[in-house]
Structures are given as C-alpha cells and as structure tokens.
C-alpha positions as CSV (number, residue, x, y, z in Angstrom):
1,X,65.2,92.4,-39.0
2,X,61.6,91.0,-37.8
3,X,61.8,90.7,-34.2
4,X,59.2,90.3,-31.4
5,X,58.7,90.7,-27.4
6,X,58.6,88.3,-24.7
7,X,55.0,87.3,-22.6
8,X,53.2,89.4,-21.3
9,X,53.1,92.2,-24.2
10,X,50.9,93.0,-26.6
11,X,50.4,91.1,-29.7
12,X,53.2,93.1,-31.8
13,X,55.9,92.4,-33.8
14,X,58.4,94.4,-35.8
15,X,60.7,95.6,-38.6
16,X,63.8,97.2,-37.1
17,X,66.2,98.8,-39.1
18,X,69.6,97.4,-39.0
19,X,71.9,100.4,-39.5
20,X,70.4,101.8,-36.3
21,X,67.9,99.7,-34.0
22,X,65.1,102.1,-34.7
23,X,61.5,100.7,-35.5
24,X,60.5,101.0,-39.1
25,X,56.8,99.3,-39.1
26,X,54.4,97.8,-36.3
27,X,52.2,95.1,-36.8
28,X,49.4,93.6,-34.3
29,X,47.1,90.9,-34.7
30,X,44.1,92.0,-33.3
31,X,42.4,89.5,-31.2
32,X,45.8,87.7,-30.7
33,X,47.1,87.4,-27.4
34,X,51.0,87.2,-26.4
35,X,51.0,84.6,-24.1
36,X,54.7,83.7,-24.0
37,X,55.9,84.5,-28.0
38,X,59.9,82.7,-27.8
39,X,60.5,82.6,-31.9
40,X,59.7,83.6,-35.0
41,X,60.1,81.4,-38.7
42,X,59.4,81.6,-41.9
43,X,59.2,80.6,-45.4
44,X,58.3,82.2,-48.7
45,X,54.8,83.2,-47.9
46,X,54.5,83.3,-44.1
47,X,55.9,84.3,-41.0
48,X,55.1,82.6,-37.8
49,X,55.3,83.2,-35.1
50,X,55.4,80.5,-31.5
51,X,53.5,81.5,-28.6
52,X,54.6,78.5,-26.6
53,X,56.9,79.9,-23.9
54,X,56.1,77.2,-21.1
55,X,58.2,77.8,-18.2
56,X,56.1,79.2,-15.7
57,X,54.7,76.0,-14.7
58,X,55.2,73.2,-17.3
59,X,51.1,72.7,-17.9
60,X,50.5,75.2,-20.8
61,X,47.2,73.5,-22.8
62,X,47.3,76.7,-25.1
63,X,50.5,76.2,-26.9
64,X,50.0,77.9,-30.7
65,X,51.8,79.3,-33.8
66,X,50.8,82.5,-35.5
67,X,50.5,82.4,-39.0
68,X,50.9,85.9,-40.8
69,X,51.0,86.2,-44.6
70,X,53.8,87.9,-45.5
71,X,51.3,89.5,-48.1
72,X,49.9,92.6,-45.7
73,X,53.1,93.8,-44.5
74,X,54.0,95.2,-47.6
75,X,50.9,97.6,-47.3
76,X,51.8,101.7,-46.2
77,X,51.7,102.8,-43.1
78,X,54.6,102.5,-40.3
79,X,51.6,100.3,-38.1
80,X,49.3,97.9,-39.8
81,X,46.5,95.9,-37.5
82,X,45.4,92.2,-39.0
83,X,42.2,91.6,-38.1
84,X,40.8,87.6,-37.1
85,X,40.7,86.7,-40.8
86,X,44.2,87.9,-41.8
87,X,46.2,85.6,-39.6
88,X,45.5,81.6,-39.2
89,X,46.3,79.2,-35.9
90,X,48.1,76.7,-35.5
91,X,47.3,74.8,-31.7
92,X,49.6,71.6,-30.8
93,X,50.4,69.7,-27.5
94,X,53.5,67.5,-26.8
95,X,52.6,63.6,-27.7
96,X,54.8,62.5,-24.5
97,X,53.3,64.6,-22.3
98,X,50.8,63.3,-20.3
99,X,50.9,65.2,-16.9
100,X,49.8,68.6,-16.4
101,X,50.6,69.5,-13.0
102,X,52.0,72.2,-12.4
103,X,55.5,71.8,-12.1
104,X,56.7,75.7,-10.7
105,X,58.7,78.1,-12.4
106,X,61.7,76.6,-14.6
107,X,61.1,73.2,-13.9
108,X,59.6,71.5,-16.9
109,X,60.8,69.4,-19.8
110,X,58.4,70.7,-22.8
111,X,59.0,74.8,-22.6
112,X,60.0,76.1,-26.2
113,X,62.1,78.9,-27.5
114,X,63.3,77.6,-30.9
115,X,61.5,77.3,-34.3
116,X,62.7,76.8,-37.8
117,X,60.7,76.2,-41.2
118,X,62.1,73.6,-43.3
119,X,60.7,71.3,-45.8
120,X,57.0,72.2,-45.6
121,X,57.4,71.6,-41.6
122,X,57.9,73.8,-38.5
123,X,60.8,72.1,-36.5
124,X,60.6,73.2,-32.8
125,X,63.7,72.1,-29.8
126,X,62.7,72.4,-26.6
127,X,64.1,74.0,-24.0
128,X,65.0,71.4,-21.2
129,X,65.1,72.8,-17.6
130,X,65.3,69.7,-15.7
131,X,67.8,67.7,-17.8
132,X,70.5,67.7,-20.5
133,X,68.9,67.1,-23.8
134,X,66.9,69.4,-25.9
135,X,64.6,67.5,-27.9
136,X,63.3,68.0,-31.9
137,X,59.6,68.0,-32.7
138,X,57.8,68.7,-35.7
139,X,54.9,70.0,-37.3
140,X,52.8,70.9,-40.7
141,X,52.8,74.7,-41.5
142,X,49.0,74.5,-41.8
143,X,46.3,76.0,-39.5
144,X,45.1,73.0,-37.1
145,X,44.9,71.5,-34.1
146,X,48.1,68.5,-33.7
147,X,49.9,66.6,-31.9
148,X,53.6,67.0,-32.7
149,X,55.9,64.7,-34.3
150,X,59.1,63.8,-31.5
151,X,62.4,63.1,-33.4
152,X,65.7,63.2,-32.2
153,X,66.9,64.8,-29.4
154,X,70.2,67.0,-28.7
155,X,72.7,66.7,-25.5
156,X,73.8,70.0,-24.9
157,X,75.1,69.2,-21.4
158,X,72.9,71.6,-19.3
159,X,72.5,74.4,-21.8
160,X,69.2,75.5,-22.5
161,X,68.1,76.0,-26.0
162,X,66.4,79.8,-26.9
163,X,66.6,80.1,-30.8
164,X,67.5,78.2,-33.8
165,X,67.8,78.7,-37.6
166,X,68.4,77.2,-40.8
167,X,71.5,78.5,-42.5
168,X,72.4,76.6,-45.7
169,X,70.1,73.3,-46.6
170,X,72.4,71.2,-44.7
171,X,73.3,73.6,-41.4
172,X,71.6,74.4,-38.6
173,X,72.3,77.1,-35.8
174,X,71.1,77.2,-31.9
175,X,71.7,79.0,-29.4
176,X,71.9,78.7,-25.7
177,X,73.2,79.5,-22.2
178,X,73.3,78.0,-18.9
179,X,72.5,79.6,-15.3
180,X,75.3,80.2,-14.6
181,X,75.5,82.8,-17.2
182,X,77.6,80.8,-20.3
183,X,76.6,81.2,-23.8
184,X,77.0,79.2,-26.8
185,X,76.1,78.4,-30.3
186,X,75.6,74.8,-30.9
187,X,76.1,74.2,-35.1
188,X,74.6,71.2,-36.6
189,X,75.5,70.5,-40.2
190,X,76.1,67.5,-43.2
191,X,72.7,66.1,-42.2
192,X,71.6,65.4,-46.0
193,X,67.8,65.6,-46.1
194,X,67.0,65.7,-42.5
195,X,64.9,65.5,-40.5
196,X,66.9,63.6,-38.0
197,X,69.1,66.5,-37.9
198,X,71.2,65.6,-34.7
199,X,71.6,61.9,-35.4
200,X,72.6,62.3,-39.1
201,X,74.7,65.4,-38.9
202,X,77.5,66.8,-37.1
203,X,77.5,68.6,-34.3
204,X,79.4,71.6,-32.5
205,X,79.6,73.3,-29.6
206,X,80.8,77.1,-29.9
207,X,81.6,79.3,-26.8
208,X,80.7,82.6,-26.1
209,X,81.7,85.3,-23.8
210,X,79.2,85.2,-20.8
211,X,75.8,87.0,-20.8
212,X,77.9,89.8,-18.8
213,X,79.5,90.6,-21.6
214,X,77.1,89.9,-24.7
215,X,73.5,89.6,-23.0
216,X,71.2,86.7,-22.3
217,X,71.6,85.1,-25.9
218,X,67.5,84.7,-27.3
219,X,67.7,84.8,-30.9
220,X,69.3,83.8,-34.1
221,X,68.7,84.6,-37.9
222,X,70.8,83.6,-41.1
223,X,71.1,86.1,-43.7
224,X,72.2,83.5,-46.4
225,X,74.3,80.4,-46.2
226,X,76.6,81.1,-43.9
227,X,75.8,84.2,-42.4
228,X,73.8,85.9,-39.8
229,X,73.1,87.8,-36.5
230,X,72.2,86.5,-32.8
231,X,70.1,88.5,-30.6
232,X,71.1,89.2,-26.7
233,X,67.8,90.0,-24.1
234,X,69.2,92.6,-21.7
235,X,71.2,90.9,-18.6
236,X,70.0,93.0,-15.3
237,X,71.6,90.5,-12.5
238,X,73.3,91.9,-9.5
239,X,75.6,94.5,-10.5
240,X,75.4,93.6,-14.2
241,X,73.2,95.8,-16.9
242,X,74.1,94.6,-20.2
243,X,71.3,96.0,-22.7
244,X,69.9,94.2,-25.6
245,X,72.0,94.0,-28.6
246,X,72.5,91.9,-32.2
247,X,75.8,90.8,-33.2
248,X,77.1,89.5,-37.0
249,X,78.8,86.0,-37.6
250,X,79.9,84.0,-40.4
251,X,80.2,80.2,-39.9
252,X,82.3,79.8,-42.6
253,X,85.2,79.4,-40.0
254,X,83.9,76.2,-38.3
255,X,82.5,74.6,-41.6
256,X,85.5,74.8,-44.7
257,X,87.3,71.5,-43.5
258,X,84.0,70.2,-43.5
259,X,82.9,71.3,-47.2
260,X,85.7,70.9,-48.5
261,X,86.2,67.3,-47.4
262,X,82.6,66.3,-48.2
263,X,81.4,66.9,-51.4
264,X,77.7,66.4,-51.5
265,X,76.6,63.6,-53.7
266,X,73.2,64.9,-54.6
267,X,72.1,68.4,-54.7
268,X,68.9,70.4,-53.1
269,X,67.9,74.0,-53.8
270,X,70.0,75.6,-50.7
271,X,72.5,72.9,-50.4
272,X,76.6,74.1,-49.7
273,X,79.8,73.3,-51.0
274,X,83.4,74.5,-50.7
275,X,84.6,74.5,-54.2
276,X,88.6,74.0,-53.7
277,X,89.9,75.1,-56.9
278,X,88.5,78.9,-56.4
279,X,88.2,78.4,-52.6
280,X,84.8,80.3,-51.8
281,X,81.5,78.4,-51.0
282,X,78.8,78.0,-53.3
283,X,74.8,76.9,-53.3
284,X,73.2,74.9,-55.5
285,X,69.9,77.0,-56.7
286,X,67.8,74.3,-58.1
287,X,69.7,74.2,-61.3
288,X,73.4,74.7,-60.9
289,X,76.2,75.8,-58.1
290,X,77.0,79.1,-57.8
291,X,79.0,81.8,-55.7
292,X,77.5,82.1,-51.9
293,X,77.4,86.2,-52.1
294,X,79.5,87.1,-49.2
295,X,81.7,84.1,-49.0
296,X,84.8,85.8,-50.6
C-alpha cells in the first residue's frame, strides 16, 4: 500500500508492506509543503496526491494536487527526495465559492478528503460539515491553475465523506462517518460512462461498526474489481484508543443481483459482469471478458 499523513507533517508519503504494517520506502518532495494532504489517486503513470484539507476555517486559497511520476519510485534506496522539477502542481479553487471568511473549525461546505482518477479526470467529493450532501467536482490530471467542474451531488444524510475509489469501471466506493462516531461505506455502481455518477447510478449505504470498534474510517483502495482495503485513523476520544488499522472487503456481496440482472450493453476496458452460467464475475479488458482474479 501507498499511504500518506495528515496536515501538519512533512511532505512524505509511503510504501507499507501489507503482511506487516512496516515501512518499505520513503519518498519527500522537497520544496513541497503538507498543508492538509486528505487523499491520494492515481492512474498508470502518476500518483497524486490532494493537499486540500479545508476544515480549519473554510477559506483555504491554496488548495493543490501533487503530481508524482510513478517513474522515480522504482529507483534504490528505502528513501528517495524529488526535487522541484520531479513533481508538477496542480492549483484549483471551488467555482461556487465566492466567500472567504473564515468560517471556524468544521464549519464549511468545500473541505475535501476524497479523490479518484477516472477518465483522464481527477474526481474530488467534498466533505460537507454544515449540511447533508457531499458534492462531485472535477478536474484535468494536468499541471495548472483551474477552476473545478461541479457535477452531481450525493445525500448521505449527515455523514461526512473522507475517501473514495474506483473499483470496477462502473463502481465506486466512499467512505464516511458521522460525529457521533457511525461509519459507513456508501457504494455507487451501474453508472455507464459517468461522470454523473450519483444521478445515473445506484446507490448504497453500508453500515459499519462504530469508530470504537474499527477507527475513525479515512481511507479506501481497490485492489481489482471488487476488492479492497479501508483505512481507520486512530480514535483517541474519552476512554476509547482504537489505533490505526486496514481492513479487507469484497463487494461482491452487495453487487451479484445487480450484475447478474444487468448485463451491460456496451463494454469499456474495466467494465463488470456476473456471468450466470459459471457464476463468477468477469472484466472486459479492452478486447474480450474474462475471469475477475479473486472472484471465485
């Protein structure tokens, strides 16, 4: 796994070994800054990276994406610094925000945790301290200065957004909790080609035990169609001291009916099916369907 700390760190991320937690390689982007990093994405060539945490007062004018090429990390050594011109920027504000004030700590509609690459875009949900709906905005994957695209919005009835991820083409994960401690996973999916994921698709909420028992949910990652790993903070309230942690899951169980119902008429490199005569899930890899490895 890739992972990363919250603001108010250094400008480090990291490869952890999964059989153990341990830290396998550091990288730093010298003359990077960690503001308030919430997410990381990525697609063949690049990881980035979103410093645009925004809770402490609502009236961040900073807000940025890292852009690491995937190309460096490969190189020896268990720490690796990228210098100024081995990393590229990527600076946006909100298009409906027009007032800057500042709004006090957890009080603002345009703070960000989630990120996702998909389709030559970086797809961002906010998360949404002062009402019910986390809302989708977009972006290009390119170095610039932009104002970002506003699409749909999702109503997750006081739950506040803190990762997301694409899973198969048509399937999208998020996760969340709400002050009073409740997790959940909400799973979007049977969108077709997007990008208006949460008025075209389905949607699904999925309860959790309570940060008490599983940590302050922050992060999620697919590991191919259908599944993946979520990512707890450490929960220090009161008596409670739950440490960090990542835990497996397969969405398999909330998507057959679904699959195998709906058929998809066209076909995408990374699109799912449930294919009823040898009952496993496929993906279609740009030429034809074949097994989902794992999905037995």
């Amino acid at each position: 796994f890739w992972g990363h700390n919250d603001g108010g760190n250094g400008a480090w991320f990291y490869a952890f070994d999964t059989t153990n937690g341990s830290i396998k390689k550091v990288i730093g982007l010298t003359g990077g800054s960690n503001n308030d990093w919430e997410d990381m994405a990525q697609d063949s060539l690049n990881f980035y990276i979103g410093d645009f945490g925004n809770n402490g007062n609502g009236n961040r004018k900073n807000l940025r994406i890292y852009i690491v090429p995937k190309e460096y990390l490969a190189e020896a050594g268990d720490t690796l610094l990228l210098g100024n011109n081995q990393f590229k920027i990527i600076q946006f504000s909100y298009p409906d925000q027009v007032d800057f004030s500042p709004t006090g700590s957890n009080k603002t509609r345009f703070d960000c945790e989630a990120m996702f690459f998909h389709h030559g875009r970086l797809h961002l949900f906010t998360k949404n301290w002062i009402g019910n709906y986390s809302v989708h905005y977009s972006l290009p994957s390119l170095p610039g200065n932009y104002s970002a695209t506003r699409h749909d919005s999702l109503n997750t009835a006081g739950f506040l957004v803190t990762a997301a991820d694409l899973g198969a083409e048509d399937q999208i994960m998020l996760t969340s909790y709400n002050p009073a401690g409740a997790c959940a996973l909400f799973l979007v999916y049977g969108f077709g080609t997007g990008p208006d994921y949460f008025n075209q698709g389905n949607k699904r909420k999925i309860n959790l035990p309570s940060a008490v028992q599983i940590g302050q949910l922050e992060a999620v990652c697919y590991m191919n169609g259908i599944r993946g790993a979520f990512g707890s903070e450490r929960f220090n309230v009161s008596i409670f001291n739950t440490p960090q942690n990542t835990r497996r899951f397969t969405s398999d169980q909330w998507l057959v009916d679904h699959y195998r119902h709906n058929q998809t008429a066209y076909a995408e490199p990374g699109m799912m099916r449930y294919n009823n005569e040898t009952g496993q899930f496929e993906f279609f890899n740009g030429i034809a369907w074949q097994l989902l490895e794992g999905s037995e």
